[in-house]
Each structure stands twice: as structure tokens, then as C-alpha cells.
Backbone as CSV, one residue per row, in Angstrom:
resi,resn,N_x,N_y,N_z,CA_x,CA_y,CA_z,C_x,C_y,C_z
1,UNK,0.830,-1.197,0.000,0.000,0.000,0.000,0.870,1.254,0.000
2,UNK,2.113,1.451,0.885,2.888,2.385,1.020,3.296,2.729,-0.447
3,UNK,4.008,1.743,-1.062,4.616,1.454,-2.411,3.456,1.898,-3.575
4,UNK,2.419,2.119,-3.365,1.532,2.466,-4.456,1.372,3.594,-4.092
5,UNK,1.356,4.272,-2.660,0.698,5.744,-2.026,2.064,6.651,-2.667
6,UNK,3.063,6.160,-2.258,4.649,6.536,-2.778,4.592,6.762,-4.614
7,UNK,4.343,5.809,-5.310,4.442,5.754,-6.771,3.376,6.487,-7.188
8,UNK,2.023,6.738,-7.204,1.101,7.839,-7.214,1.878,9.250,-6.905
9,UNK,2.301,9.472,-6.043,2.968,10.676,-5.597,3.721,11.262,-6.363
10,UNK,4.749,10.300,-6.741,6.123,10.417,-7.571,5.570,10.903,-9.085
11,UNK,4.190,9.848,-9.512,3.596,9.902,-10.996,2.958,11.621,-11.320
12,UNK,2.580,11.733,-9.849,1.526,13.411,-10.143,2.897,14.324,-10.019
13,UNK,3.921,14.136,-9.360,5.064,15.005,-9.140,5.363,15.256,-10.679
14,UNK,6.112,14.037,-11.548,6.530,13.888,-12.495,5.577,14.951,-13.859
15,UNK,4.116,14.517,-13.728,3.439,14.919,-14.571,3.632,16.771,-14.177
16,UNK,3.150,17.259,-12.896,3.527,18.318,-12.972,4.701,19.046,-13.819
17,UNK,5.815,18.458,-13.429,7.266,18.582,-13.415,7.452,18.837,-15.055
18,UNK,6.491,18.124,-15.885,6.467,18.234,-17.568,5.298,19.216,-17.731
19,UNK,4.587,20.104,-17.033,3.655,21.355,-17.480,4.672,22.033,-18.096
20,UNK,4.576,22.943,-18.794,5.497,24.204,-19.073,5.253,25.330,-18.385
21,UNK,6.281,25.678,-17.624,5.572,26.795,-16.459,6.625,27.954,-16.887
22,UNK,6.189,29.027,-17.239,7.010,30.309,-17.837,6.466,31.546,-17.018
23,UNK,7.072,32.242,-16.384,7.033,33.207,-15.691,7.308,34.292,-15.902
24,UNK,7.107,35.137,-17.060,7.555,36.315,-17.695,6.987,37.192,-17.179
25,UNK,7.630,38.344,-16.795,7.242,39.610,-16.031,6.678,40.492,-17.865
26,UNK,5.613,40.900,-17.622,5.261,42.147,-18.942,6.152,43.071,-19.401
27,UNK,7.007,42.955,-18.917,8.339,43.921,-19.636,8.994,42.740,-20.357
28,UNK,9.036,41.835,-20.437,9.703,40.538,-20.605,9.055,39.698,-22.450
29,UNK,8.305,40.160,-22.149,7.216,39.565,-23.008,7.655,39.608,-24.573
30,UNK,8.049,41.050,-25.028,8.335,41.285,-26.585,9.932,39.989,-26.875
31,UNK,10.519,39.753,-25.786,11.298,38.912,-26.038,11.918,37.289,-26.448
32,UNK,9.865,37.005,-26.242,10.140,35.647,-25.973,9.782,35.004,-28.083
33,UNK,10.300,34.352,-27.835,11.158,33.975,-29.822,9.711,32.967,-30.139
34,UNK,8.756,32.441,-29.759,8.034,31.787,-30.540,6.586,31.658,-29.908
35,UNK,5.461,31.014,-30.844,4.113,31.305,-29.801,4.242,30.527,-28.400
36,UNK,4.542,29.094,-28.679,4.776,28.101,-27.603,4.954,28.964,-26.444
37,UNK,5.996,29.682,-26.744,6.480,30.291,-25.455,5.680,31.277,-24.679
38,UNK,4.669,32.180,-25.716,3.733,33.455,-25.808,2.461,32.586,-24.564
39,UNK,2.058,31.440,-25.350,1.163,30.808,-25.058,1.440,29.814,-23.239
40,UNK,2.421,30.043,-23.084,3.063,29.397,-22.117,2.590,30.129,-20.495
41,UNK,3.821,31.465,-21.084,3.180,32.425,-20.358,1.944,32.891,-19.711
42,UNK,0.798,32.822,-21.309,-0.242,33.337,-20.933,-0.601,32.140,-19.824
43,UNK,-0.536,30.890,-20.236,-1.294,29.773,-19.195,-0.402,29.808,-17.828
44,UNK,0.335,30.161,-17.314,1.025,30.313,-16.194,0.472,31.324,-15.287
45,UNK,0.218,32.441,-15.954,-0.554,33.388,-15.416,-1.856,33.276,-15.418
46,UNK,-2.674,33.129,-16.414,-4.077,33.209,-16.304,-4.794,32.112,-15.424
47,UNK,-3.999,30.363,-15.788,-4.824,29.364,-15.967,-5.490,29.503,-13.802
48,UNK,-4.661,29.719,-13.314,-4.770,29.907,-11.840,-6.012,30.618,-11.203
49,UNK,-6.114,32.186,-11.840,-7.235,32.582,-11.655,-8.039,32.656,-12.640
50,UNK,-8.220,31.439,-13.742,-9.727,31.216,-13.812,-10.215,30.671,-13.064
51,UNK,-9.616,29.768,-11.782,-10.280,28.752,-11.439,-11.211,30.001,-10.253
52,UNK,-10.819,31.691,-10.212,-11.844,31.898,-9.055,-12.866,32.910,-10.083
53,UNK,-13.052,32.176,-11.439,-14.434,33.106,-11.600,-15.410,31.906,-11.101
54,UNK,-16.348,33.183,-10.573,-17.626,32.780,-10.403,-17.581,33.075,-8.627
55,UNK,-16.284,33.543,-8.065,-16.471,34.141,-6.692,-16.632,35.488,-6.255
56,UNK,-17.716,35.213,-5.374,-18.328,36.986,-5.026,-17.477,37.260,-3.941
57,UNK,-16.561,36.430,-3.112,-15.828,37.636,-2.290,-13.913,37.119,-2.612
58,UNK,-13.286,38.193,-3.373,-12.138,38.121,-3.052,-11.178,38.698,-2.044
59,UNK,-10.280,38.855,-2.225,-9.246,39.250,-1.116,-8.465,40.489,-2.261
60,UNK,-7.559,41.227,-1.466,-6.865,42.198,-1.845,-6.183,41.475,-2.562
61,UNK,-5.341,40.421,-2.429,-4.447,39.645,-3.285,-4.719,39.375,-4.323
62,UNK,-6.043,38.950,-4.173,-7.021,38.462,-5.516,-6.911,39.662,-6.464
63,UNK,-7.277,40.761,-6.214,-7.168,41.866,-6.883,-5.612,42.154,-7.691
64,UNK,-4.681,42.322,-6.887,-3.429,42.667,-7.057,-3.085,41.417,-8.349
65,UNK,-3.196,40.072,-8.019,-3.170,39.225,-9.424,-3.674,39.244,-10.384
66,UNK,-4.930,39.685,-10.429,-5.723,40.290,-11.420,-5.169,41.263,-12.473
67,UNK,-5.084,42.327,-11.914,-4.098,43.582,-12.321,-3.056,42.395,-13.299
68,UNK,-1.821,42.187,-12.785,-1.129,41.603,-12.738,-1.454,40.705,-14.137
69,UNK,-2.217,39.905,-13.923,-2.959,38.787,-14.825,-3.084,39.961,-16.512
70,UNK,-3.899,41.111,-15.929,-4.373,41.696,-17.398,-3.370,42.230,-17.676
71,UNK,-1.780,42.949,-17.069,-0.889,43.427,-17.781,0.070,42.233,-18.715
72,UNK,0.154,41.619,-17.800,0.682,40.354,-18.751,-0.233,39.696,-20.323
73,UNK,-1.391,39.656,-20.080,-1.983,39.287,-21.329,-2.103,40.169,-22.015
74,UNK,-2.110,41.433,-21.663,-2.243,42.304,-22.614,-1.066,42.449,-23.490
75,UNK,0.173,42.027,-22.809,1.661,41.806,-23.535,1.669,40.666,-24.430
76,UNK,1.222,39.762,-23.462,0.974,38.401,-24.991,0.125,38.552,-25.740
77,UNK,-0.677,39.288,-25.518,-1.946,38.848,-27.137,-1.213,40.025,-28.076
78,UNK,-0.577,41.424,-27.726,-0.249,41.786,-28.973,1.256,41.153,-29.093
79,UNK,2.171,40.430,-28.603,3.088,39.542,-29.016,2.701,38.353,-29.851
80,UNK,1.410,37.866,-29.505,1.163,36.642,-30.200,0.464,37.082,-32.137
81,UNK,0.419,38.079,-32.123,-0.103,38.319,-33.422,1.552,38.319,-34.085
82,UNK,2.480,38.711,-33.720,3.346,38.375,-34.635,3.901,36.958,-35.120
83,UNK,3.455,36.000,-34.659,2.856,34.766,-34.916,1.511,34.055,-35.946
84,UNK,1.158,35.291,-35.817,-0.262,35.389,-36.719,-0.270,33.878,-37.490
85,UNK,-1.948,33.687,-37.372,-2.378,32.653,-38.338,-3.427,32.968,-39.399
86,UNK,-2.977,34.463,-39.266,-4.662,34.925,-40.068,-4.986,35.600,-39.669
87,UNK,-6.524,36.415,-40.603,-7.099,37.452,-39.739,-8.103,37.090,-39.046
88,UNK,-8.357,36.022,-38.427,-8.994,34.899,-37.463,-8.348,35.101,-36.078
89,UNK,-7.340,34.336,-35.892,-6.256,34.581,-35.206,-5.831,35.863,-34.269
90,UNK,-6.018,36.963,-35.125,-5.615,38.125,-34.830,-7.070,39.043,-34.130
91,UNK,-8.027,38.152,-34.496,-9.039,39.018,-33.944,-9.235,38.445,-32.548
92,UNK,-8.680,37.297,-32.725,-9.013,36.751,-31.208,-8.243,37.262,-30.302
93,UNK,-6.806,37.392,-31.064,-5.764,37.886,-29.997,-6.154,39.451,-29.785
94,UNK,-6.890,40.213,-30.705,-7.191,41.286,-29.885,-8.788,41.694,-29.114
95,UNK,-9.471,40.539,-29.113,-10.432,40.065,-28.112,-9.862,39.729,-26.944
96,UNK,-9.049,38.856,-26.781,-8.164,38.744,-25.659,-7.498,39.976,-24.486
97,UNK,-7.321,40.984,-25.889,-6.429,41.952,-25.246,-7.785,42.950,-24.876
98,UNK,-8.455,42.944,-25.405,-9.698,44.107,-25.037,-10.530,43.174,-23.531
99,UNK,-10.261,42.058,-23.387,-10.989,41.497,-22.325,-9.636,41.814,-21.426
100,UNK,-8.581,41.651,-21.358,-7.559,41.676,-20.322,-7.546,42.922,-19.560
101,UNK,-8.034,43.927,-21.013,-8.198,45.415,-20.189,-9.382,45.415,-19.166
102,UNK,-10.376,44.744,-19.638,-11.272,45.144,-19.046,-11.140,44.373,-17.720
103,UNK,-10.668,43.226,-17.496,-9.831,43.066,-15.840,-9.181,43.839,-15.163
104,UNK,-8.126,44.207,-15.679,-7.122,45.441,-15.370,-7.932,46.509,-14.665
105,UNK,-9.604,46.633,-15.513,-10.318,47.995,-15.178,-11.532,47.996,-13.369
106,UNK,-11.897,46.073,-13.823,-12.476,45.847,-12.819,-11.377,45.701,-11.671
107,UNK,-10.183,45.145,-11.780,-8.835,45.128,-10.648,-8.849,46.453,-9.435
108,UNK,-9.069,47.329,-11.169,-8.694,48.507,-9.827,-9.971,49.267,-9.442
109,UNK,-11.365,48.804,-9.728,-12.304,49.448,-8.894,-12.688,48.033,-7.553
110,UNK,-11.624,47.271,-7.633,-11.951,45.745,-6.877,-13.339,45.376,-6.738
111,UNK,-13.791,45.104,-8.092,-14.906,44.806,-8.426,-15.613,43.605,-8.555
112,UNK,-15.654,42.794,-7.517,-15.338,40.966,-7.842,-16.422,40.633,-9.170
113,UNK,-17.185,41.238,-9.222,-18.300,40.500,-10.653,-17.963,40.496,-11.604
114,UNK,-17.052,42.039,-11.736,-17.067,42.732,-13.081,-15.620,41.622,-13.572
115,UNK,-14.744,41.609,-12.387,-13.419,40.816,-12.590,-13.624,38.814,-12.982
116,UNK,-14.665,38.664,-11.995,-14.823,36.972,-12.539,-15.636,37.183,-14.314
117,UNK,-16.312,38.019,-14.567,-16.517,38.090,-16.099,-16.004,38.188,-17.187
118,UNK,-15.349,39.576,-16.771,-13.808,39.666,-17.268,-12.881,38.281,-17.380
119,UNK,-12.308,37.718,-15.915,-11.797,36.200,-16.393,-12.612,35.560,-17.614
120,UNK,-13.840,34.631,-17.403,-14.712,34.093,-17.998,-14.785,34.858,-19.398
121,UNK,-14.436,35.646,-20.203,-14.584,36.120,-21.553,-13.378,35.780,-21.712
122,UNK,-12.180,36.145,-20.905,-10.729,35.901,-21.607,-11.055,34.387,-21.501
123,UNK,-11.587,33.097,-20.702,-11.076,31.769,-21.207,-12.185,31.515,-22.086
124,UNK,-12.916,32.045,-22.080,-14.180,31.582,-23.482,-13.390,32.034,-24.886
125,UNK,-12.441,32.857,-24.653,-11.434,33.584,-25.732,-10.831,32.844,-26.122
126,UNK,-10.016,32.270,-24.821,-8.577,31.278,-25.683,-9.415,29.791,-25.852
127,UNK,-10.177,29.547,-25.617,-11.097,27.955,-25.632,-11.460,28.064,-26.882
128,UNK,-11.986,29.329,-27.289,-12.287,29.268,-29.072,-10.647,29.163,-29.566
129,UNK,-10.096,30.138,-29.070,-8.598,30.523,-29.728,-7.803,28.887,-30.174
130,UNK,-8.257,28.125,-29.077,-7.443,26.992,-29.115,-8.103,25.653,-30.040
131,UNK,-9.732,26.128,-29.996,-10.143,25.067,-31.206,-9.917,25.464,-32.132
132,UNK,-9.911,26.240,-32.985,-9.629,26.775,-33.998,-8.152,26.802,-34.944
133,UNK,-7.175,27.011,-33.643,-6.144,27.121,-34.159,-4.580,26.348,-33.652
134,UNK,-5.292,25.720,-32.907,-4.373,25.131,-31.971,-3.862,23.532,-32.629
């Protein structure tokens, strides 16, 4: 039993251990050489707080990542058009960027509704973004 509780452990460690986890600060962003990497980013940052749309009370922190969350995407979606796949592509990435603002906008009136909606349009964004083109 130990030996299976142990090897489970090791298996979810491992799988983590192969996510791609990229941590680019928004000044950082025009630098990175391919989408993989664009796209990396964005999921490092965003994928975390989607998981709190749909909550009516956050915390100051919550806010401050938020912020945080929309300056960074707003760096990748106009980085990721130089990647372009089209004018498909490009509209999404600047759907993306017009929803990131509008986090950025609910962030700083710490607006929890306006901000879990805001989330919820940017992943309804990249969920199309990613059938489509992914």
C-alpha cells in the first residue's frame, strides 16, 4: 500500500514537473522567440485565476493578481499576433487583449463581478482561440 501511495505521488510530481511553467514579467514579453512560449506564459498566469471566476468575495491579493494577470496578457496577445495565423487569429488575440483590459479595469475598482466576467470572456477567448487554431 505504502509502495503504491509513494508511486502515485512520484507519478503526479513527475506529470507536474512536464507542465510548461514560464514566468515572464510584462516587460519581458516582446522577447520571448516563438508562440509556444507566448502561449506558455499566458497559461502560467491566467490558468490559476480562472479557477476563481464565479467568486463573489475576493481578497486584496485576488485583486493585485488580477491587475497583474491583465498586464501580462495584454503583452501576450499583442506579441502573439506576430505569430499570426490569419485574420482569425488576430481578432481573437485582440479580443483577448480588449478582455484583459477590461480586468485590469475591474482590478482597480476591486470589483469581484465585473473581474470573474472579465476572467470568464478571456477563457471563453482562448477555448475558441485553441479550437480553432491550436
Amino acid at each position: 500500500m505504502k509502495n503504491s501511495v509513494a508511486f502515485a505521488v512520484l507519478l503526479g510530481l513527475a506529470a507536474f514537473a512536464c507542465v510548461p511553467h514560464r514566468d515572464v514579467p510584462a516587460q519581458d514579453v516582446p522577447k520571448l522567440k516563438d508562440l509556444e512560449e507566448v502561449m506558455q506564459v499566458q497559461a502560467t498566469v491566467a490558468d490559476p485565476q480562472f479557477k476563481k471566476i464565479g467568486e463573489s468575495s475576493l481578497t486584496e491579493a485576488d485583486f493585485v493578481a488580477f491587475a497583474d494577470v491583465s498586464n501580462r496578457i495584454q503583452a501576450t496577445s499583442v506579441k502573439t499576433k506576430e505569430f499570426s495565423k490569419g485574420p482569425g487569429f488576430d481578432a481573437l488575440a485582440d479580443q483577448l487583449h480588449e478582455k484583459a483590459v477590461a480586468l485590469g479595469t475591474a482590478a482597480a475598482a476591486k470589483d469581484a463581478k465585473a473581474s470573474s466576467d472579465a476572467l470568464s470572456a478571456m477563457k471563453t477567448t482562448c477555448k475558441e482561440c485553441h479550437s480553432k487554431f491550436r
